[in-house]
N, C-alpha and C positions, 0 to 999 in steps of 0.2 A: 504494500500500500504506500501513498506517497509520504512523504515523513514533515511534519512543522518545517516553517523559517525560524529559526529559534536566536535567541540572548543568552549570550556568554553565561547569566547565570541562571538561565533555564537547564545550560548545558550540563552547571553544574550540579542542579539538583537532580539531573539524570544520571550523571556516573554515582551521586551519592545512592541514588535509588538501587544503582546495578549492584553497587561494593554490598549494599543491605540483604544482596538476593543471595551471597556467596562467590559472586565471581570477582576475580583479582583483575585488578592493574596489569598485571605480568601476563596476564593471557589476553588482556584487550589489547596490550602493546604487540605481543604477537600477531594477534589477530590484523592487528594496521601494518605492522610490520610484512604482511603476507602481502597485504594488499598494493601496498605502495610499490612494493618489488613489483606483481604483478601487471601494475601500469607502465614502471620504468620498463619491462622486458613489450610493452606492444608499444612504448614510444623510439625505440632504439633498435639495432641489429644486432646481432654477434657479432662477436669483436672490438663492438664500437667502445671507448672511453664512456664512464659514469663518476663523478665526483660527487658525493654525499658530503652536505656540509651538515653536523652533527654540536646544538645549544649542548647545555647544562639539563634542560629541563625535558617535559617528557615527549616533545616534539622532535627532541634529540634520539632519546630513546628508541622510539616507531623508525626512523631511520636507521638507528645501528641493528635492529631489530630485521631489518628487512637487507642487510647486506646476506645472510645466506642465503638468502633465495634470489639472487641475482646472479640468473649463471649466463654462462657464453659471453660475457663483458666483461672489461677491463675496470677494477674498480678502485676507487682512491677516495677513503674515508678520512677527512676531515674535521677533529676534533676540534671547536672554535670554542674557546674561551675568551682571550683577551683578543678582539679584532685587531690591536696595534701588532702583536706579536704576530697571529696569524695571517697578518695578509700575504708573508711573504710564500706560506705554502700554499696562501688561494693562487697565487701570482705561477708557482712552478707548477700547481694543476693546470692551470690555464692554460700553459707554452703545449701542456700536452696534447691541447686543441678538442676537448672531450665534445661526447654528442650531447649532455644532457647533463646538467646539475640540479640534486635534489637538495631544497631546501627545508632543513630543518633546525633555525637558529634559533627562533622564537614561537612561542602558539601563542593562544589567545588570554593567557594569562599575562601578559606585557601591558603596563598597565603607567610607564611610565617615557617621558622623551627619550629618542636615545641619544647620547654623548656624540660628540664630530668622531670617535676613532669608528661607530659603528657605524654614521653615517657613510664617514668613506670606503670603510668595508663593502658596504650594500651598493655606494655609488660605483667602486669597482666592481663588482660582480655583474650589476648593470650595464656597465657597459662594454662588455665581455661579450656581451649581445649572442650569448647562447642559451636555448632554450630550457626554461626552468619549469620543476616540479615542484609546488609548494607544497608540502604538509598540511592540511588543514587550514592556514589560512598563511598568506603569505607575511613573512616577517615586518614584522613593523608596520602594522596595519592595525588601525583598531575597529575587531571582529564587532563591535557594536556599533557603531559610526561609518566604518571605510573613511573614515579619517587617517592618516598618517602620524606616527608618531617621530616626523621629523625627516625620514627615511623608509622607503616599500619597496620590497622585491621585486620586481615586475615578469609574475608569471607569465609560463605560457599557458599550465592547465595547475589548475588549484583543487586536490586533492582532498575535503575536506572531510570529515571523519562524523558518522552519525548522522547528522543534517546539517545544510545549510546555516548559516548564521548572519544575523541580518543584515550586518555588515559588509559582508562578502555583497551582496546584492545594492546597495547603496547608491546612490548616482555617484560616478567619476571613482569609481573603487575598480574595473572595469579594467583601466588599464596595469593596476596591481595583480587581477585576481584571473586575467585570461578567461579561459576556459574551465568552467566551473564544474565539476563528481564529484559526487558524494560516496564514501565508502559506507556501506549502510549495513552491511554484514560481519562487523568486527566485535559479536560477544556481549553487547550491549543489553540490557533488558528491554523489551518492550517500551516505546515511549508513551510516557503519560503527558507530556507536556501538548502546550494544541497555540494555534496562531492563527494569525489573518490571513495568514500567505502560506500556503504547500507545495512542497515540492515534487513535482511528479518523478515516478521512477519506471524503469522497462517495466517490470513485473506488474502494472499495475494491468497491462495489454496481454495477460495472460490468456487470457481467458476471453479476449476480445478481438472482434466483434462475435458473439455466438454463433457457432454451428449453424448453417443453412440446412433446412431440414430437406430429406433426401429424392422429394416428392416438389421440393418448391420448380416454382414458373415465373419467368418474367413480371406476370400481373403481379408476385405473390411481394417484388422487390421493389414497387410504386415508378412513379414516373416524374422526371424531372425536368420542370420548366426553366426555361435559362432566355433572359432579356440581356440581350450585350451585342458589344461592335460597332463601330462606326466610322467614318471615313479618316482615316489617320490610325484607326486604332483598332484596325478587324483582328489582330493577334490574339490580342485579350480573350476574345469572342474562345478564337480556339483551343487557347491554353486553358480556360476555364471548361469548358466543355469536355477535353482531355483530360481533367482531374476529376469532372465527375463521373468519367468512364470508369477512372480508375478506381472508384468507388462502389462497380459495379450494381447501378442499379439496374431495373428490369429495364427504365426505355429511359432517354433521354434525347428534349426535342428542343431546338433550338430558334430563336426570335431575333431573328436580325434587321437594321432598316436597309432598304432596297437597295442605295447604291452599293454595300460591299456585301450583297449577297454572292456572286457570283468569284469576290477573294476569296470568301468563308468557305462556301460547301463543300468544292472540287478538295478541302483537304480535309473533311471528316466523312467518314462510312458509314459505321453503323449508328451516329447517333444522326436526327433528321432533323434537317435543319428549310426553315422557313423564314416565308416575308413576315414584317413584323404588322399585328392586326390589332387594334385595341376591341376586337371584339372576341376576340378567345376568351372563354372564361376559365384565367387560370386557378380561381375557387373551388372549383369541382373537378377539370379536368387532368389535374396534376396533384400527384403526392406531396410537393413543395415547388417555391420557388424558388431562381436566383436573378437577382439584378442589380447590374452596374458594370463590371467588369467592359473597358473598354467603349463607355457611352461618354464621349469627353467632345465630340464634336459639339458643333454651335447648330447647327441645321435640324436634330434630332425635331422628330414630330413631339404636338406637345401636350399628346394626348399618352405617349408614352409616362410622362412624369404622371398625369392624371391615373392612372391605372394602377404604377409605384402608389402613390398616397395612399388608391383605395383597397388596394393590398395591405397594405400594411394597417392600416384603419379597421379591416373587416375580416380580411381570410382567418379561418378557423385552423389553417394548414400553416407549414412552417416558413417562415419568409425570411430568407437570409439575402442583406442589402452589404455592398458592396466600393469601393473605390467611388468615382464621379454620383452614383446615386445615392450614398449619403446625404448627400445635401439635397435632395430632394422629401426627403422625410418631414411629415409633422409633429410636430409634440402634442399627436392624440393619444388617450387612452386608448390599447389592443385587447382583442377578446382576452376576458380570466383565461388562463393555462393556454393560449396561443403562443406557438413559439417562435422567437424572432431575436434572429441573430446581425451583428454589426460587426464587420471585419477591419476597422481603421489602421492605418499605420499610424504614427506621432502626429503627422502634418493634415492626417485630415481630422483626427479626435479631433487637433489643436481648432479646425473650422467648424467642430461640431459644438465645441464649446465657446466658439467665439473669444479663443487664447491664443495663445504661441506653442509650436510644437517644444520650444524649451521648459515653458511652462509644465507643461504634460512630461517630459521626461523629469524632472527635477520630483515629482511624483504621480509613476503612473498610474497606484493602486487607487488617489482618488480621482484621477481623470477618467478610469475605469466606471466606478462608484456612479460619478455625474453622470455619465455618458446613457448610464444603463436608468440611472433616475426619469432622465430627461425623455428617454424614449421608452414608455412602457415596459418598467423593468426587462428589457432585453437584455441577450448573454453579447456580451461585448468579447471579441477574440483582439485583443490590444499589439498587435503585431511588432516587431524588432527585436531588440537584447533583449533574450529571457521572454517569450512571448507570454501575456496574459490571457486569461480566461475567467470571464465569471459574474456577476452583477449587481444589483445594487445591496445584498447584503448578501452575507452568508461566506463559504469559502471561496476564496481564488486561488487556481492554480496556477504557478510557475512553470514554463516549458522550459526541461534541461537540454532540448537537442538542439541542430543548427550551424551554422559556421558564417563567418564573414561573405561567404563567396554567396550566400541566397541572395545579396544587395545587386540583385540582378532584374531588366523589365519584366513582369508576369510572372514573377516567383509567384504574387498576390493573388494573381488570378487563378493560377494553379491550385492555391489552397481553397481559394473560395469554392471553386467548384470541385473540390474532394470534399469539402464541409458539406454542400447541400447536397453531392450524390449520396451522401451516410444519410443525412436529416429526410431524404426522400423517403427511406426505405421505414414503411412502419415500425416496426421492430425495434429499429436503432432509434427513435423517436422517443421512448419511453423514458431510456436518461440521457438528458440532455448533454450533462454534465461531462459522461463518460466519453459520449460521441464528439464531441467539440475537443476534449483533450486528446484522444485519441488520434482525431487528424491531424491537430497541430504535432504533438510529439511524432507519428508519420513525415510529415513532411519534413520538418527538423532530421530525423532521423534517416530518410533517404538523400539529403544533401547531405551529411556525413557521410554515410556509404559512397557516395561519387567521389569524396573530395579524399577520402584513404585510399582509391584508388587509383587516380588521376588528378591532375591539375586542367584548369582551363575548357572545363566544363561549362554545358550551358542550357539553359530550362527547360529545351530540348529531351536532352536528356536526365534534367530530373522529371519529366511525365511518364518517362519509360521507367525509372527508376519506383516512383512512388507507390506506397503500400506492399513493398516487398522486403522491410526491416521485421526482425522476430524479438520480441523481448529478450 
């Protein structure tokens, strides 16, 4: 299940809770110890160089903990105590040219500035500009703030033990804290502690989306209506249409306006695509809708946007609204239990709320909050770093998957229409919740599988790629 964003001293009344059940210290540090090796052997090769730099304290520990289990590499354990003395054996690790330095000088028990000998310590290791592992949270960061304490490692992927801490997540902590896991199977008890924010994990997609039962039919996986495209911007139309293929509904049918009918079709198959009519009644005749993707022209008929409102205003079915149609929405009241999803990135919440998209990252959890007030408690999918999920109360979930390279045209698209091919299909209607995180951490999860194994990929190939990650 997915685990709290939790406070340094939630953390700590969770290991006091475990130490009460019987289990030691000596066997969690193993347990992290296993783990951390296990990440350094899938970020590294055989034979390549590993430098462990190894505190006093027990983030020191999980790292000298984890030098047996780091086989096929070359390893160089670095005991740091006084940074003045030790820089000079950070300095002859470094001439060795290693692939990967594990940091474990500090956790989150640092609680004070550091002195100029450790700043320069960390400033050199910095700019070493080789790729780090941090322990739990990276050194000289404070795990409740993502504040600095003078000086911060600058991971490349931040390791952190248990769950998340809230700091680690903070605006502008980001470039301290890289890439964020959680080691979540290190010995711990059960957690009792609970937050506003959770962090999603693989295992949570175990068991998801349910078994197709063996007798199902087309009819049996609903049908999905899709309003997009337009002169400038018929891509949209079919990267969104592709994602909902890929979410395998029974039919999926497509509403395009006339003049990029003829860019659209010729390059989908089986899902069917049409002129756009403001007399379909997409209330009855579809499982769900989606609209927006790719409707950014000025000419759009404007009966189109008339039809948005009344969807949204009326259908009993699920309506997930999209990029440029956002801003077509009312601030009505939607049917009790109608479902209705809102896919922003920063820049268009920021228009939804009549703010700045800095605004909105400085906190996304209440730009989410409003977002979803303002529109008929809808589930808002809050897209970028850590993508959000969730609504105007209750939990919101964190997406752990993802990389830099999705900051690509129609990654957007792509997700929106894997969102409403799942929200089509009856079945997966029931929890919202599950289905909306479900996509997101898919789609996250298939850019990582492209980018482990190639560079210079592109959305192309993450439509091929999508819904083919296993917990």
């Amino acid at each position: 299940m997915s685990v709290p964003i939790i406070t340094v001293a939630q953390m700590r009344a969770w290991e006091t809770a475990t130490w009460q059940t019987g289990q030691t210290e000596a066997k969690v540090i193993h347990l992290v110890g296993v783990a951390v090796a296990q990440r350094v052997l899938k970020l590294t090769r055989p034979g390549e160089g590993i430098v462990l730099l190894a505190g006093k304290g027990h983030n020191g520990d999980d790292v000298r903990a984890a030098c047996e289990h780091i086989l096929d590499r070359r390893v160089d354990l670095l005991e740091v105590d006084s940074p003045a003395d030790d820089l000079v054996d950070l300095e002859a690790a470094l001439k060795q040219k290693p692939a990967l330095i594990v940091d474990g000088l500090f956790g989150i028990g640092l609680d004070r500035p550091l002195d100029d000998e450790w700043k320069k310590f960390i400033s050199r290791l910095n700019a070493a500009r080789v790729p780090v592992l941090a322990v739990d949270v990276p050194s000289g960061l404070n795990a409740d703030t993502g504040q600095t304490f003078g000086a911060a490692v600058e991971a490349a992927v931040t390791l952190t033990v248990g769950a998340p801490k809230r700091g680690l997540l903070a605006p502008g902590a980001e470039q301290f804290v890289g890439r964020l896991e959680v080691a979540d199977e290190v010995g711990l008890s059960p957690c009792a502690e609970t937050s506003e924010l959770n962090w999603m994990l693989p295992q949570d997609f175990a068991a998801f989306p349910p078994r197709r039962p063996a007798a199902g039919h087309k009819g049996a996986f609903g049908h999905l209506g899709i309003i997009a495209g337009s002169v400038g911007f018929h891509g949209a139309a079919v990267l969104a249409t592709r994602g909902a293929q890929r979410a395998q509904p029974g039919l999926v049918t497509l509403f395009v306006h006339e003049p990029v009918y003829h860019a659209i079709a010729p390059q989908l198959q089986a899902a069917m695509v049409k002129l756009w009519d403001a007399g379909v009644k997409f209330a009855t005749e579809f499982t769900a809708t989606l609209i927006g993707p790719g409707l950014a022209a000025n000419d759009l008929p404007a009966d189109m946007k008339l039809v948005t409102r009344k969807l949204w205003r009326d259908s009993l079915l699920p309506v997930i609204v999209d990029a440029s149609a956002l801003d077509w929405l009312p601030l009505d009241p939607v049917p009790r239990g109608a479902i209705r999803v809102l896919t922003p990135h920063p820049g268009e919440a920021a228009r939804l709320l009549k703010s700045t998209a800095q605004h909105v990252q400085v906190n996304r959890t209440h730009a989410l909050r409003e977002i979803s007030k303002s529109f008929g408690n809808s589930w808002v999918v809050l897209k970028g770093y850590h993508t959000l999920i969730g609504r105007s109360s209750g939990e919101i979930f964190v997406n752990p998957t993802g990389n830099p390279h999705l900051a690509q045209g129609g990654s957007g698209d792509l997700l929106a229409g894997f969102i409403a091919g799942l929200l089509a299909q009856p079945a997966l209607q029931a929890d919202v919740a599950a289905t909306l995180r479900y996509a997101v951490w898919q789609h996250g999860a298939a850019a990582d599988a492209l980018q482990s194994r190639r560079g210079h990929w592109i959305i192309e190939d993450l439509a091929a790629e999508l819904g083919s990650a296993r917990p």
